[in-house]
KENU-139011 format. One record per residue: x, y, z of N, C-alpha, C in turn. Coordinates in steps of 0.05 Angstrom, whole numbers, padded with zeros to 5 digits, always signed. Layout:
# KENU-139011
XYZXYZXYZ...
***
This chain:
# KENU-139011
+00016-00024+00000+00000+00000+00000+00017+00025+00000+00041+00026+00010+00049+00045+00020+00069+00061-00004+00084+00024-00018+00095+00032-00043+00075+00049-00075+00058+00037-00064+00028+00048-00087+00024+00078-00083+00022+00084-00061+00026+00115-00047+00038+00134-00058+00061+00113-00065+00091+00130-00060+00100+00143-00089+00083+00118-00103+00092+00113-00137+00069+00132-00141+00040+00134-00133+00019+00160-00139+00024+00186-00135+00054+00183-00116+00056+00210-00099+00075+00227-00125+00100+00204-00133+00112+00217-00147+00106+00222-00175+00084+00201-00189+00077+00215-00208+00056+00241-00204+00035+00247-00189+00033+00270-00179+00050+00290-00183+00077+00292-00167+00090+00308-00163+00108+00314-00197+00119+00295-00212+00127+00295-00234+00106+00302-00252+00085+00309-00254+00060+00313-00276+00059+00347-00267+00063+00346-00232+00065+00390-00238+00083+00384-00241+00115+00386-00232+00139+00397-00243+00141+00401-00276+00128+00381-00298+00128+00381-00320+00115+00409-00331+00098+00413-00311+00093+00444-00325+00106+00470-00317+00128+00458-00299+00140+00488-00299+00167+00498-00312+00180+00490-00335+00196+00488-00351+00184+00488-00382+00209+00487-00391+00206+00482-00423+00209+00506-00441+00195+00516-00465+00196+00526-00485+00177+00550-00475+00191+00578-00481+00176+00596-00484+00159+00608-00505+00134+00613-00506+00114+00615-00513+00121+00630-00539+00101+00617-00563+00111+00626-00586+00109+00656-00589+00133+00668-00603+00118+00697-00609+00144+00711-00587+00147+00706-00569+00159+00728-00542+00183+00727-00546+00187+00753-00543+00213+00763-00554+00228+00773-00523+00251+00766-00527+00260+00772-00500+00278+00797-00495+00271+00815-00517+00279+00844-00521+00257+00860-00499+00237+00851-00501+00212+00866-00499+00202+00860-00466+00210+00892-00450+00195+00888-00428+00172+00908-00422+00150+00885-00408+00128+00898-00411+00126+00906-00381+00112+00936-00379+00107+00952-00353+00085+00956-00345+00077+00941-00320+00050+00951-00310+00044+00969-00283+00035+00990-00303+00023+01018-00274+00002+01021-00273+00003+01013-00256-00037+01013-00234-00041+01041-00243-00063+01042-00249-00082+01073-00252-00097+01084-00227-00087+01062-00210-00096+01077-00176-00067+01095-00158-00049+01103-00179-00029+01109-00167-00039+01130-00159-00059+01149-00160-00072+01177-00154-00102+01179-00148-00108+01200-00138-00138+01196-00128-00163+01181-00158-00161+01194-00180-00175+01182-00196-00181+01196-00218-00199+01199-00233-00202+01215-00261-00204+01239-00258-00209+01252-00236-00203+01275-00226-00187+01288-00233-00162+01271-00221-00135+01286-00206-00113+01287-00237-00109+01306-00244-00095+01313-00277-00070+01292-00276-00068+01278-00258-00038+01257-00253-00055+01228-00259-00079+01228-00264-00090+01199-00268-00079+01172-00286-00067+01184-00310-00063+01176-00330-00029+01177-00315-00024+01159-00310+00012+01160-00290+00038+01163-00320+00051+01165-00308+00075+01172-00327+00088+01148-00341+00082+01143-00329+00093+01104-00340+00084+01087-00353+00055+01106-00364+00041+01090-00382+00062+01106-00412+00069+01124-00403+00074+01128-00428+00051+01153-00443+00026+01157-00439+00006+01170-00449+00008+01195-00451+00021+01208-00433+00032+01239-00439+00060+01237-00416+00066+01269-00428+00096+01275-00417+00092+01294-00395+00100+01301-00374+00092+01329-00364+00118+01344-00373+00106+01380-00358+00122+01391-00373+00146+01387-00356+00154+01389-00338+00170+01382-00319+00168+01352-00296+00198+01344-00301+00188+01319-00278+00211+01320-00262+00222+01300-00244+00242+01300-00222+00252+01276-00225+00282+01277-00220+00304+01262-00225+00304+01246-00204+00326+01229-00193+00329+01209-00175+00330+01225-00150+00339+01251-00140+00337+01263-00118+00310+01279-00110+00296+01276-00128+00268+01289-00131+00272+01310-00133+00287+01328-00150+00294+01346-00166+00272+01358-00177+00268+01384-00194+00256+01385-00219+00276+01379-00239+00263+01372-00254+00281+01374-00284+00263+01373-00311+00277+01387-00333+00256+01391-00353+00246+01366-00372+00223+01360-00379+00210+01346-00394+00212+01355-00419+00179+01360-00422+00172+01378-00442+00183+01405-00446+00188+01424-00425+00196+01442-00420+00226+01438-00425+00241+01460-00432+00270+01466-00430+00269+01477-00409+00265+01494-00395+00265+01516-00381+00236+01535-00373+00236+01539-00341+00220+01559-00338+00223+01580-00308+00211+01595-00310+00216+01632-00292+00187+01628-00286+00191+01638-00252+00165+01652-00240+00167+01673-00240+00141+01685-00224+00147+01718-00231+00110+01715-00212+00116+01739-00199+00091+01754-00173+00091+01731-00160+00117+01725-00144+00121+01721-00119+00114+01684-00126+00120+01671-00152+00108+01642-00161+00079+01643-00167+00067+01660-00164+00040+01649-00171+00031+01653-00200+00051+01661-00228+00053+01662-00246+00080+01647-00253+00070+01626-00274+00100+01612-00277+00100+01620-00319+00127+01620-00330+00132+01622-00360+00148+01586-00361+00134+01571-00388+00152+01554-00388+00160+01551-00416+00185+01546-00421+00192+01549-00445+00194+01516-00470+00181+01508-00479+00167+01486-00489+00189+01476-00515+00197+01448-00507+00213+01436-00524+00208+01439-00562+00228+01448-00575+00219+01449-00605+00217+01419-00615+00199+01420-00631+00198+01391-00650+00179+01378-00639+00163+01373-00610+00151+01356-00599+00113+01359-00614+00112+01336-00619+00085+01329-00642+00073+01309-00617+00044+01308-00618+00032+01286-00611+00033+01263-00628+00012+01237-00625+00015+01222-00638-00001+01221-00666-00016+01241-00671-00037+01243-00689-00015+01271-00712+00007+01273-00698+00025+01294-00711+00016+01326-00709+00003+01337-00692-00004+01357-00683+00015+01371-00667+00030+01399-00677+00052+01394-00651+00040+01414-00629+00061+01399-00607+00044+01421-00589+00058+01444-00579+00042+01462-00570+00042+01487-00574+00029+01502-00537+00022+01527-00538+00022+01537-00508-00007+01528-00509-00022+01529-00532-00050+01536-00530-00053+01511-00523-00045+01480-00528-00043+01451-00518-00042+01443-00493-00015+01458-00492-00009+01448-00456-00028+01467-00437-00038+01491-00440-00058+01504-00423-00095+01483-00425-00100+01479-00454-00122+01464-00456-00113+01440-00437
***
């Protein structure tokens, strides 16, 4: 009985192990890594940060480096002025959406 067990036990055990090896899945390229960012990283459709940066979906105009810096994005450069509560930012040349629209001040304010 016990050898019967033993011989059920290990083919059991040999029938999962068999599925965790082998050949990767046709098609997958092992160049290609894929990134997943939760869309709960922020309060919600609300909050103009919904759409996270890591999707890739837009750029901001400014973002922060490894020290949590600013540093420019979209923007090259920008100046406050009346004490910060007016900011100028000066908007990278060449940058097009994906529909080839480029953008412009009237874009990034819409």
């Amino acid at each position: 009985m016990r050898k019967r067990a033993a011989i059920m036990l290990a083919t059991l055990l040999g029938m999962l192990l068999a599925g965790c090896g082998g050949q990767e899945p046709p098609g997958r390229n092992d160049r290609q890594l894929t990134l997943a960012a939760p869309r709960d990283l922020v309060a919600g459709p609300a909050d103009p940060y919904y759409t996270h940066q890591t999707l890739r979906v837009w750029e901001p105009l400014v973002t922060v480096d490894d020290q949590l810096r600013p540093v420019p994005a979209l923007a090259t450069g920008w100046d406050s002025a009346d004490r910060g509560r007016r900011w100028t930012f000066t908007l990278r040349d060449g940058v097009r959406f994906s529909d080839g629209t480029p953008l412009t001040a009237e874009s990034v304010v819409a």
